[in-house]
C-alpha positions in Angstrom: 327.9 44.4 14.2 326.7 45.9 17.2 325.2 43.5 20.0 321.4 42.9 20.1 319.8 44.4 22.7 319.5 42.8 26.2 317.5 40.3 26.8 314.8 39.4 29.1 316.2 36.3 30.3 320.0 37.0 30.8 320.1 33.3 32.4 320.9 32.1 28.7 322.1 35.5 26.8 324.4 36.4 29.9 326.3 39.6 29.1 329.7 39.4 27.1 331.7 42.0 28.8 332.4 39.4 31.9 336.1 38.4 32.4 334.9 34.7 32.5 334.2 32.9 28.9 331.3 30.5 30.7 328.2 31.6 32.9 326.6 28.5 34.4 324.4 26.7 37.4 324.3 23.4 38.1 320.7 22.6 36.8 318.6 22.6 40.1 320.1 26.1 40.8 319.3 26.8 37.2 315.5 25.8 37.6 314.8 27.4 41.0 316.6 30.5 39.6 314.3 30.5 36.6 311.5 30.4 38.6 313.0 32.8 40.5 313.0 35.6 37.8 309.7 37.1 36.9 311.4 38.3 34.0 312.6 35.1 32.3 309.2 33.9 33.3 307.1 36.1 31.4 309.6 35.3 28.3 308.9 31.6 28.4 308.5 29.9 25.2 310.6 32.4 23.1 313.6 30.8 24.1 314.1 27.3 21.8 316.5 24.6 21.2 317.4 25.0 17.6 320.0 21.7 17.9 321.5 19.5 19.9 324.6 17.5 19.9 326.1 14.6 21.5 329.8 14.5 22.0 332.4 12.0 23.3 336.1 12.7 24.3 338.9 10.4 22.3 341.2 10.3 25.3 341.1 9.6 28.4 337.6 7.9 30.2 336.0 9.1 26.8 334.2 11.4 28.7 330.5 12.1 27.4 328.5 15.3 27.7 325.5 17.4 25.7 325.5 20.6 23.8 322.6 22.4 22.8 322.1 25.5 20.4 319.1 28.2 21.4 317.8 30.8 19.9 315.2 33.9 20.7 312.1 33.7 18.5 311.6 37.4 19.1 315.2 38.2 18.3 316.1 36.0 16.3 320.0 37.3 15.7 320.3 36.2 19.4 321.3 32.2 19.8 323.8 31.0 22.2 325.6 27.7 22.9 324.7 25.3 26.1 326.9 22.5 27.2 325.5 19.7 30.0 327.6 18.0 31.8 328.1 15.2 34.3 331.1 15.3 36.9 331.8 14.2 40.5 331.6 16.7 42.6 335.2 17.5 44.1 335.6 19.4 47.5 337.6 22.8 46.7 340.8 23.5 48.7 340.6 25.6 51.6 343.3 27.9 50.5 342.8 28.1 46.7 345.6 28.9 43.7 344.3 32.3 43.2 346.4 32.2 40.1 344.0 29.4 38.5 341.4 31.0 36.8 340.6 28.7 34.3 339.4 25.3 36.5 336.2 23.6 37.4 335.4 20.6 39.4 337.7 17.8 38.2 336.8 15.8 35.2 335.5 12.2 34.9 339.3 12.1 33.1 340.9 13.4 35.8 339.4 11.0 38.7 340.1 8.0 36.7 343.4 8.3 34.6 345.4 9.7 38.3 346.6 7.4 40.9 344.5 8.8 44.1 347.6 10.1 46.0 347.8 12.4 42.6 344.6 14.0 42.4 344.5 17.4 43.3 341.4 19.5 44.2 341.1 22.9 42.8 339.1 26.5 42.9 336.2 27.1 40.3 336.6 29.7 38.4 332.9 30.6 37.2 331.8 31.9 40.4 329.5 28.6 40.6 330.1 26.8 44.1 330.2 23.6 43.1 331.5 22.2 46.4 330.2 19.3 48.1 330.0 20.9 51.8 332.0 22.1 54.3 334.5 19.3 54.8 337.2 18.8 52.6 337.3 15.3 51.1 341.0 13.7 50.2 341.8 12.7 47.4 341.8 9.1 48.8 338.5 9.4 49.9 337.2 11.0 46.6 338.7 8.7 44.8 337.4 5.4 46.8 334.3 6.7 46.9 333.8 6.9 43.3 334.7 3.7 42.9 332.9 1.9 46.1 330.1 4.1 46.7 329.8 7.7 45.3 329.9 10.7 45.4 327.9 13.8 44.9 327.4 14.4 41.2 328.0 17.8 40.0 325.5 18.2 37.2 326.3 21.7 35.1 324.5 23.6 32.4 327.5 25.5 31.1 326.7 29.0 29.2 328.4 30.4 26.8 329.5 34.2 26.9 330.7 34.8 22.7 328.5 31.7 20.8 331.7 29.2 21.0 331.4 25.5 22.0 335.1 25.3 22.0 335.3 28.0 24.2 333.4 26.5 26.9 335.3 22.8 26.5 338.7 24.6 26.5 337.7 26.2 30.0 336.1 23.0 30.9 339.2 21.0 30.1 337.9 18.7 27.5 339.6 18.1 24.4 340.0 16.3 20.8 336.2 14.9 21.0 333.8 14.1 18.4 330.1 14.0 17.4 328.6 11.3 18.5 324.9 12.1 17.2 323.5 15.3 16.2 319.5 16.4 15.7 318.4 19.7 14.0 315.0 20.5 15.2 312.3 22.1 12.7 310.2 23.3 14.8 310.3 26.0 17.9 308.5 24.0 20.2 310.9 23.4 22.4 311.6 25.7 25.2 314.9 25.8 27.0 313.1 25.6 30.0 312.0 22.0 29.2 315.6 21.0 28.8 316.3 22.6 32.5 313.5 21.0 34.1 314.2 17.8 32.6 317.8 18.4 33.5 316.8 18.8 36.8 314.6 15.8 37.3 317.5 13.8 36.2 319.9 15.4 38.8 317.4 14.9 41.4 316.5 11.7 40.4 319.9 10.5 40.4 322.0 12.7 42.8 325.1 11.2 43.0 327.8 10.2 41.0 328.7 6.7 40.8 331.6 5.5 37.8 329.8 2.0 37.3 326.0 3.4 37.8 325.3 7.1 37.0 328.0 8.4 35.5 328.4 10.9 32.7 327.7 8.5 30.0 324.5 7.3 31.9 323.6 11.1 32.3 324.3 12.1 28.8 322.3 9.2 27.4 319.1 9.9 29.5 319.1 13.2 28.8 319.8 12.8 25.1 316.9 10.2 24.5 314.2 12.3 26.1 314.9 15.2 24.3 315.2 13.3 20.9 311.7 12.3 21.7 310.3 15.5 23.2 311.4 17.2 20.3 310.0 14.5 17.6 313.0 14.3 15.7 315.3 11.2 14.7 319.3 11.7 15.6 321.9 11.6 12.8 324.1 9.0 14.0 327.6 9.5 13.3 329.2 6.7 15.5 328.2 4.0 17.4 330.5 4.4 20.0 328.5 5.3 23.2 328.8 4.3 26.2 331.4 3.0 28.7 331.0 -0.5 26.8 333.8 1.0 24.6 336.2 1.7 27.1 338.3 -0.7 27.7 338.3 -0.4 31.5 334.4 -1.2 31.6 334.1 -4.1 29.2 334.4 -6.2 32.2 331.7 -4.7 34.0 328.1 -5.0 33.5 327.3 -2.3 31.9 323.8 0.0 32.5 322.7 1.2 29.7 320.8 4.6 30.0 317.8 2.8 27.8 316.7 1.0 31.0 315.8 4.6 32.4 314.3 6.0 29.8 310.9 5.3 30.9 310.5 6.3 34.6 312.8 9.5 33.7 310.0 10.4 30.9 307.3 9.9 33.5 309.4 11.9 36.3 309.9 14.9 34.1 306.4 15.0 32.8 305.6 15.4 36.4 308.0 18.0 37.0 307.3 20.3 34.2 303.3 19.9 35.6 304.6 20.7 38.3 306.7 23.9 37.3 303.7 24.9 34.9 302.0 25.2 38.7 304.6 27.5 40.2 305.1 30.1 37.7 301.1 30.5 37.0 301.0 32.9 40.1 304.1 34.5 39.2 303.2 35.0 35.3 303.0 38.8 34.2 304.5 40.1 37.3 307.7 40.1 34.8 306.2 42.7 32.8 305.4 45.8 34.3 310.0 45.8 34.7 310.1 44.7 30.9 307.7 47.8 30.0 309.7 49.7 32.4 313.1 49.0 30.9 311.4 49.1 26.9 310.5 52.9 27.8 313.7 53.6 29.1 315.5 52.4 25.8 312.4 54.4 24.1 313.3 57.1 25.7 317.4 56.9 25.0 316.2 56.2 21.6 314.4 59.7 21.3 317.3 61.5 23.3 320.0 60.1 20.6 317.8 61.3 17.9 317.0 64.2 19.3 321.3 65.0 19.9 321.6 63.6 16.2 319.1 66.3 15.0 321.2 69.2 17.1 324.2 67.9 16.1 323.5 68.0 12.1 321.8 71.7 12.1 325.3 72.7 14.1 327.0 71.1 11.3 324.7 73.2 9.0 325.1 76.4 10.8 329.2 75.8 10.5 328.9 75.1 6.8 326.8 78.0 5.9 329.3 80.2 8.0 331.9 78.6 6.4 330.8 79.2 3.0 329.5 83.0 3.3 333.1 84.9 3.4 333.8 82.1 0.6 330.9 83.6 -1.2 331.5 87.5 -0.5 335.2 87.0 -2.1 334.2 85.4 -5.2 331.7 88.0 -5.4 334.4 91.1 -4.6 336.6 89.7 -7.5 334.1 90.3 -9.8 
């Protein structure tokens, strides 16, 4: 099957013929580059979470992180796969492995299951700079500063290139997980947008990553409560087991559950998406003229295919009717 055509807002559908397997932003970039793009403006609202998932690693720091299916009401072959995720944000080398193509910041795994003098920083591979500024940061002062203060959090909305969730969690390094809780929304109501903004306001809210605070399973779980209410729907629950409370390493700490955030975070990103409402209303329709513009130009490929079809099938006419006269003038000489 051939691909769909391209489409307005290649922030979600990014093209497939890109060496990397994941597109991505973390999600501030992705909101101010959404407001950014007249195009992906103008297209708001066709763009809709048709189901969301939340997943937890089995190994490890049982990792927690979000994935999201969209789809385009206007094209509605074209869906995709979104994974969010919460990570401290790990300075990258200054002389990078140009070998490693298949590495991100390091993982909430990573930080906590390596003794510091072990843990290694390394290149991303997306083309995302998820660096933390312009000083590198040991590992022994990553590592203590996850644990006594923190440290900035790398907050990613991962993009998938071919439709595969494995896909991205192979190149993010995250394996055997499960399903946690899943929702399938009936309705197409909700935009992706709202998911970046709220994203976002989360982010922003919260900036840095702390491993007994805001962490990923603290990110996860205020993210994945709002959107179960902005969407309306009630989650499938297929384990209880959220939350650092089931890691052993945390049962002695006090843990913070994401519930007591819920709240304020509701309020905060019902102001923010007022408040991105108010920034693309000048910029609305400005998308469209280059939308028309590129429409005519596949019209117009259209008509020149056809067109070479139709010249190419009366040649094919003219060489069968050539062919067939001499056939014709011998049949007619024998008799």
């Amino acid at each position: 099957m051939s691909e769909p055509p391209a489409s307005p807002s290649s922030l979600f559908f990014p093209s497939k013929s890109d060496l990397h397997p994941v597109a991505g932003e973390t999600t501030i970039d992705l909101k101010s580059a959404l407001l950014h793009d007249v195009e992906a403006i103008d297209y708001l609202g066709n763009i809709y979470i048709e189901s969301a998932a939340f997943y937890k690693c089995n190994n490890g720091a049982q990792h927690e992180f979000l994935a999201f299916r969209i789809r385009d009401k206007l094209q509605p072959n074209r869906h995709n796969i979104l994974l969010l995720d919460r990570v401290p944000r790990v300075e990258v080398s200054a002389q990078p492995d140009p070998t490693d193509t298949g590495s991100l910041d390091l993982t909430v795994e990573e930080v906590e299951l390596r003794q510091p003098a072990q843990v290694t920083t390394r290149p991303s591979s997306s083309g995302i700079d998820f660096s933390g500024g312009k000083d590198r940061i040991t590992s022994d002062a990553m590592f203590s500063g996850i644990i006594t203060n923190s440290l900035p959090a790398a907050d990613v909305l991962l993009i998938a290139r071919q439709v595969d969730l494995t896909e991205i969690c192979d190149w993010r390094h995250l394996s055997d997980y499960h399903k946690l809780e899943h929702i399938n929304i009936s309705h197409s109501d909700l935009g992706v947008e709202k998911l970046v903004v709220l994203a976002a306001a989360v982010s922003q809210h919260r900036p840095l990553y702390n491993l007994y605070k805001h962490q990923c399973y603290w990110y996860a779980g205020v993210v994945w409560e709002i959107i179960c209410q902005l969407s309306g729907e009630s989650p499938k629950v297929e384990s209880s087991l959220r939350g650092r409370a089931n890691f052993a390493r945390f049962i002695s700490i006090a843990p913070r559950s994401p519930l007591d955030d819920i709240k304020p975070m509701l309020e905060l990103y019902n102001q923010q998406w007022e408040q991105f409402l108010v920034e693309i209303k000048p910029k609305t329709g400005k998308g469209i003229a280059s939308m028309t513009k590129a429409l005519k130009a596949i019209e117009t490929e259209r008509d020149q295919a056809q067109a070479k079809a139709a010249r190419l099938e009366a040649e094919i006419a003219e060489l069968r009717k050539a062919h067939a006269a001499p056939t014709e003038a011998a049949s007619e000489a024998i008799v």
